[in-house]
N, C-alpha and C positions, 0 to 999 in steps of 0.2 A: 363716733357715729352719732349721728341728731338724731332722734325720736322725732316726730312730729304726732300735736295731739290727736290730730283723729288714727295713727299708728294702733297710740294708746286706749284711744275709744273702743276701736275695734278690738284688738285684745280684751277687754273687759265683757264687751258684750260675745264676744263669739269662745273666747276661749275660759277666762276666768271664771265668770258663773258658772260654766261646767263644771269646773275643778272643785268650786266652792259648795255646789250640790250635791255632788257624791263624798264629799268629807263629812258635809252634815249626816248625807242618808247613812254614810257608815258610821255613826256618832263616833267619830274625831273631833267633830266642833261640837260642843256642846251650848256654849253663850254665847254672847256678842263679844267679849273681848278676844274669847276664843276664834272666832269670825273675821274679827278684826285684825288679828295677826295673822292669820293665813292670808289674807286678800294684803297685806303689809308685805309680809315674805313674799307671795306672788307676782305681786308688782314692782318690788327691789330687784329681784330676777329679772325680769323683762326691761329694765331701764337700765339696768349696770353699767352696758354699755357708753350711756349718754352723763359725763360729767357735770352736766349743766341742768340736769333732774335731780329731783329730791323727792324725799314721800315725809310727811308730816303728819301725826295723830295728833286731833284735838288741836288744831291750826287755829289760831285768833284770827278772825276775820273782822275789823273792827270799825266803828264809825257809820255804822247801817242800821237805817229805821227797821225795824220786822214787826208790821204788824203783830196786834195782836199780843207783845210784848207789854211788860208795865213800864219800863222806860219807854218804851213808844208812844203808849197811852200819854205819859206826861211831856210830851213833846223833846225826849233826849233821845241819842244817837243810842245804843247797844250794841253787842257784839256776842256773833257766834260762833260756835267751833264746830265743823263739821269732823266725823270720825277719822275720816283719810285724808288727804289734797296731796294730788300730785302738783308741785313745784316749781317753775324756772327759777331756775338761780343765778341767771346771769346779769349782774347788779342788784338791783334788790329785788326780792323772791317775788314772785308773783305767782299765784294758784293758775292752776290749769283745770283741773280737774277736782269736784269734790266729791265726795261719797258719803252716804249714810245710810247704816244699819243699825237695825231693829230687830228684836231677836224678842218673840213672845208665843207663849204656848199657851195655847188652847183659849186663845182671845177673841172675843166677837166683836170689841172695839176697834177694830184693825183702820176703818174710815180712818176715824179721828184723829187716830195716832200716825198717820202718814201722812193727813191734809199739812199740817206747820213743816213737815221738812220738804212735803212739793211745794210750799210758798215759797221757803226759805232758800231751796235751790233755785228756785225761777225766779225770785229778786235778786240771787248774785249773778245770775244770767243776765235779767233786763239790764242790771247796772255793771254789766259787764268787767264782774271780779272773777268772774270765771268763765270756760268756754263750755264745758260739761259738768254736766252735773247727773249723779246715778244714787240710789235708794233700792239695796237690798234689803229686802224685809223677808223672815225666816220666821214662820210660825208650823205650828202643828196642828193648826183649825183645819180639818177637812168636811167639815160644812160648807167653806165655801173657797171656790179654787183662785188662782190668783188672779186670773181674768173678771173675774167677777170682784174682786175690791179694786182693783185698774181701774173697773169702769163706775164705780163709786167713789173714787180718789177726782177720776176725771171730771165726772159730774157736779164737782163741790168748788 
């Protein structure tokens, strides 16, 4: 059976952050790599079906200026790994989807630390190495809610 990406979009936004929220709230996850292998497990589930998906941690995404970067600065190509990428594998891999998670407690730096991976997801968009692109970020700052660094993320 074929997946198709926006399948998996949706499963991610409607069903997986669910799942992924209340494991935190139960503290079952505790870090980010913890994090990361639930949302690994979770979406191995949900693709089994499709032969021709893969999930990769820490996926080299290579030959891309990113701002911002000191290879970039000196005018060389770099290369990033985002936490997850879902996969096609039919001939050579191509990302579909990537994710990245952020896992900080009791942080009020929260802006700064999500501005370079919304560039970094929306340059492999613009340059269309990816179709989606998502940033879970799990903190314990209740100062301020996640609406309010969204719209400080958005703002930058």
């Amino acid at each position: 059976m074929r997946i198709k990406t926006p399948k998996i979009a949706n499963y991610i936004e409607k069903r997986l952050l669910k799942k992924i929220k209340v494991e935190v709230q139960d503290h079952i996850l505790t870090n980010e790599r913890d994090i990361e292998s639930a949302i690994y497990y979770h979406l191995r589930d949900k693709i089994k079906n499709d032969d021709r998906l893969r999930l990769a941690t820490n996926y080299t995404i290579k030959k891309v200026k990113v701002p911002g970067s000191n290879r970039a600065a000196k005018g060389k190509r770099s290369f990033r790994q985002p936490d997850i990428v879902v996969l096609r594998t039919a001939g050579r891999p191509k990302p579909l989807i990537a994710i990245e998670i952020k896992r900080k407690l009791r942080s009020n730096n929260t802006v700064n630390l999500l501005i370079k991976d919304v560039e970094k997801l929306e340059l492999f968009k613009k340059k269309k190495i990816i179709e989606k692109g998502y940033i879970l970020f799990v903190t314990n700052n209740y100062a301020k809610t996640a609406a309010e660094i969204e719209d400080k993320v958005n703002e930058s």
